[in-house]
N, C-alpha and C positions, 0 to 999 in steps of 0.2 A: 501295775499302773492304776492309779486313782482318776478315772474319770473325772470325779467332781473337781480335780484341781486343775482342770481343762478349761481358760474361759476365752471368752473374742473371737473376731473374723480377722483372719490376715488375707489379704491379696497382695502377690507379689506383683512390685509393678517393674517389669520387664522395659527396659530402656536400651538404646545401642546409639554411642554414638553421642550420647547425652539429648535424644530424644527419645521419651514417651510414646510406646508401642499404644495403638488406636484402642487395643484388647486390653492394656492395663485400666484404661479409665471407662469401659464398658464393664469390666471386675467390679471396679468401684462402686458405679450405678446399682449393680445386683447385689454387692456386698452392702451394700448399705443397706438395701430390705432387710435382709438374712438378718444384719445383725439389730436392726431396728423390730426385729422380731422375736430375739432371743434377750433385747434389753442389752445390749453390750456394745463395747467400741470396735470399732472397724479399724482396722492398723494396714496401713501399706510398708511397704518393705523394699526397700529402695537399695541396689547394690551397685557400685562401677567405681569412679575414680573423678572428681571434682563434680559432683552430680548433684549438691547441695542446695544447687536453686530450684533444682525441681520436686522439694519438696511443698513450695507452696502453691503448685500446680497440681498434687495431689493431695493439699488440703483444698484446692478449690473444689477437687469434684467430688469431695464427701469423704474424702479419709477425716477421723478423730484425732489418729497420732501417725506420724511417719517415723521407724525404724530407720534410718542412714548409715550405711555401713559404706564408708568410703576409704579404700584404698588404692595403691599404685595397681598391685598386682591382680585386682577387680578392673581393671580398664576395660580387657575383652574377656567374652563368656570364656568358662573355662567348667567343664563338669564337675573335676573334683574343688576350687574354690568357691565354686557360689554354693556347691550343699555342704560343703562345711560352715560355711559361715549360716546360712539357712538351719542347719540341723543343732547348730549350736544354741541358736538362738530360740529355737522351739523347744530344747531342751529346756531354757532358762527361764521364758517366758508363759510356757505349756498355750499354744493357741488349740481353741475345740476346732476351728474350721479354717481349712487353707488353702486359697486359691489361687491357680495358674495359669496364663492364657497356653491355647493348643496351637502353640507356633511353633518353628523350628527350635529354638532354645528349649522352648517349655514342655515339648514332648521327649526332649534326654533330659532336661531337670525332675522335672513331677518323677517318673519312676525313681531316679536314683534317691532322691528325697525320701521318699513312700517307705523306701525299701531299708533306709538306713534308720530311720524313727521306728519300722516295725507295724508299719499302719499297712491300710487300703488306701486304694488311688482310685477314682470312677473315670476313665478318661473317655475327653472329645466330647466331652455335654452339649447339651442344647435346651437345658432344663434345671432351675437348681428350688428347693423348696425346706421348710421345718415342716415336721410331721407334727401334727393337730398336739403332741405333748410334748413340744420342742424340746425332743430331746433329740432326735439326729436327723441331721441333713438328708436330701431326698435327694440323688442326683440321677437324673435321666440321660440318657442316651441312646443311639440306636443300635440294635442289636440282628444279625442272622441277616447280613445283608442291609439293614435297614428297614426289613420287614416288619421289625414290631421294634417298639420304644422299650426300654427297659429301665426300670427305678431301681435305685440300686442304696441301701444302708450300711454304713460301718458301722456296727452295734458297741463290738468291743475295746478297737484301739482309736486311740487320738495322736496328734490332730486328724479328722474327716480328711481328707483331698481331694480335689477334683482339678483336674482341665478343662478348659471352655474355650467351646469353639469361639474365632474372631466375627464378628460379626451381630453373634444371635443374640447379644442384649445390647439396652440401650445406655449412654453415658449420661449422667446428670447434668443439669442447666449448669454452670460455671458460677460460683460466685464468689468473686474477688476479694480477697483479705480472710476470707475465709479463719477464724481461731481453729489450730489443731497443734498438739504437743508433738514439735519435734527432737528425738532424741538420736545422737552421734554414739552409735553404736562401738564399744573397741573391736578389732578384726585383729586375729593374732594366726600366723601361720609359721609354722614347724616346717624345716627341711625335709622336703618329701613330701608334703601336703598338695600341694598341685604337682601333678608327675606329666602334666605336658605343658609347650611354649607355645607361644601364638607367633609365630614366624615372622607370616605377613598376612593383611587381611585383602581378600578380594572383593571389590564394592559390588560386583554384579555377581557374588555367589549364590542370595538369595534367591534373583531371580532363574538361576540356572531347575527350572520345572521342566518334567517331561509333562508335557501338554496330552501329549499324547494316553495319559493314564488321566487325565482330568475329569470329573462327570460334570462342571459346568465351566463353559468358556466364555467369557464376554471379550467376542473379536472387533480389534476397529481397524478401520481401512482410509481412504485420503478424505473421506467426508470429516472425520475427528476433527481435524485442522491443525494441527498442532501435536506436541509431544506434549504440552501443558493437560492437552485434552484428554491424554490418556490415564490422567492420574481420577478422571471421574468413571472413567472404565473399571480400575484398578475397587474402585472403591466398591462398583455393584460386583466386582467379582468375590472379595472378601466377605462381602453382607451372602454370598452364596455357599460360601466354603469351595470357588474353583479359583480360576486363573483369566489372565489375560492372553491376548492372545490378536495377531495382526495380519491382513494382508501384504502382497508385496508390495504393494504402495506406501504401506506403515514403516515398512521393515527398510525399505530404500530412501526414506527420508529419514531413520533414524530416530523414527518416536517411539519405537519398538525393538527388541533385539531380534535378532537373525533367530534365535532357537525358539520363540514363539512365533515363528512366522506358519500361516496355513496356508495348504494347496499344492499346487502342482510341485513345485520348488518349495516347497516346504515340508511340513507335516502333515499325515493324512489321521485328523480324528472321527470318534465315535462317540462322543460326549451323552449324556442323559439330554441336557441341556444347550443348545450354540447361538449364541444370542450376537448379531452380525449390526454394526452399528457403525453408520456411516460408508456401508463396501457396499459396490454398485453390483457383485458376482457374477463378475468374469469366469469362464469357462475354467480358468486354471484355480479360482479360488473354489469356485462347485466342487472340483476335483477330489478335495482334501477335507470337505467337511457334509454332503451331499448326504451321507448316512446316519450322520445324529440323528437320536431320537426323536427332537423336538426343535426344530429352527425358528428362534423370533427375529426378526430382521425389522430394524428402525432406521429409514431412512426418506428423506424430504422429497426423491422421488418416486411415484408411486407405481414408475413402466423404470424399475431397475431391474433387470434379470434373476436380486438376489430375491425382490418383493415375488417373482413366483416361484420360488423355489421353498419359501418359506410357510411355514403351518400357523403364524401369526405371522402377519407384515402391517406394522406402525406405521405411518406415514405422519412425520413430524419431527421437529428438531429435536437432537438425542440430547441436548442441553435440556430440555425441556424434559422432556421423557423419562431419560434415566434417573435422575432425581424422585421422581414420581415412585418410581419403580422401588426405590431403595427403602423409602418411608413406608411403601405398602410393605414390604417383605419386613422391614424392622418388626412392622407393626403386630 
């Protein structure tokens, strides 16, 4: 392997569905430092099955060129399809650096990737940097429990790799019309190349989390108002790296599914973190979350049972609040 014949930042932008995971275009954001720091273009890498429009959704937020590899048999992830087509193309095209969000897809892609190109993978970052002679990426993450950070270098093989957590960087401003070269990749697959089918897909597989192993939970209960409202829950849960998570009043109105539900009739957790938003704490929801390490509780009444049970109690609209909260932690 020739180093030198190593050049660009690829981020793969991870879609399902024919929409753009939150973590492909927060990639973007930081790949575009990285490679505005090495002098070089920034390539997204777009894979599925009629997904052509969203390439100029990733020239908006800072791609140079989008890679498009569109076929039938790309419709749903599949391990062995998208690293061949992925391994091929790194073959052909030699990228120095390659980024993956640390989602469910991206934590069985990055290794098998890693492993077939012959490189290192730094996975579940929180930190990505060029060392002062930009010659190789710095990738940080936590290490020994989380007790110390750890920087981590490929010296010898290419492309660099890394996973990155969703959440921990930010997406560039958007701007429309954006110039970036997008090129239609061929995808050729050989008999035997994908050795599994996708049967059928279940809409609520993702959500299927044991909450129960989670270290940060953002619970909502009947103050949320809505199922709408939980998609800003969802959101401070990601910017944390935990989950959602609901009382039975969420869970009986269906803004929430029955397996994240907390408390008596539900789950009993032990989080780092249990951030209670909108739940007035009832005796049965105390029940189930009463020993987390750390309870924040935001809610408009200030004599709610949950406000003394908690070691911060916000008193104020969680519309108002948690937004707050997402931009300080982004920040």
């Amino acid at each position: 392997m020739n180093i030198a014949d190593y050049k660009g930042v690829w981020v793969f932008a991870e879609q399902r569905e024919g929409s753009l995971q939150k973590v492909s275009l927060e990639l973007l954001g930081e790949g575009r430092k990285i490679a505005d720091k090495l002098g070089v273009k920034l390539t997204a890498l777009l894979l599925g099955n009629n997904i052509g429009e969203l390439s100029k959704e990733l020239a908006a937020f800072g791609a140079d060129e989008v890679l498009v590899a569109d076929n039938e048999l790309l419709t749903h992830y599949t391990t062995d399809g998208y690293t061949k087509v992925i391994c091929d193309l790194v073959n052909e095209k030699k990228p120095e650096i390659l980024f993956i969000g640390a989602t469910f897809i991206g934590r069985d892609l990055g290794p098998r990737v890693a492993a077939r190109l012959r490189t290192g993978l730094t996975a579940d970052c929180t930190s990505l940097d060029i060392d002062e002679e930009g010659k190789y990426l710095l990738a940080t993450r936590p290490a020994f429990g989380g007790n110390l950070m750890a920087t981590i270098a490929c010296a010898d093989h290419r492309p660099q790799m890394a996973t990155v957590r969703p959440g921990v960087f930010s997406r560039l401003e958007k701007v429309e019309n954006r110039a970036a070269i997008i090129e239609n990749v061929k995808v050729d697959f050989a008999d035997g190349d994908i050795r599994t089918k996708v049967v059928e897909v279940v809409k609520t597989a993702k959500d299927l989390v044991d909450i129960g192993e989670a270290e940060f939970i953002v619970s909502g209960g009947r103050g949320v108002g809505s199922a709408e409202g939980f998609k800003l829950l969802e959101e401070l849960a990601e910017v944390l790296g935990g989950t959602v998570g609901g009382s039975r009043a969420a869970v009986d109105k269906e803004w929430v599914g029955k397996h994240l539900q907390v408390g008596q009739t539900g789950k009993t957790v032990k989080p780092k973190v249990y951030i209670a938003c909108g739940i007035s704490g009832a005796i049965q929801h105390l029940a189930g979350m009463q020993d987390s390490d750390f309870i924040i509780a935001i809610n408009k009444d200030e004599s709610a049972p949950i406000m003394k049970a908690a070691d911060y109690a916000i008193v104020g609209d969680l519309n108002k609040v948690i937004p707050e909260m997402i931009a300080q932690l982004r920040r």
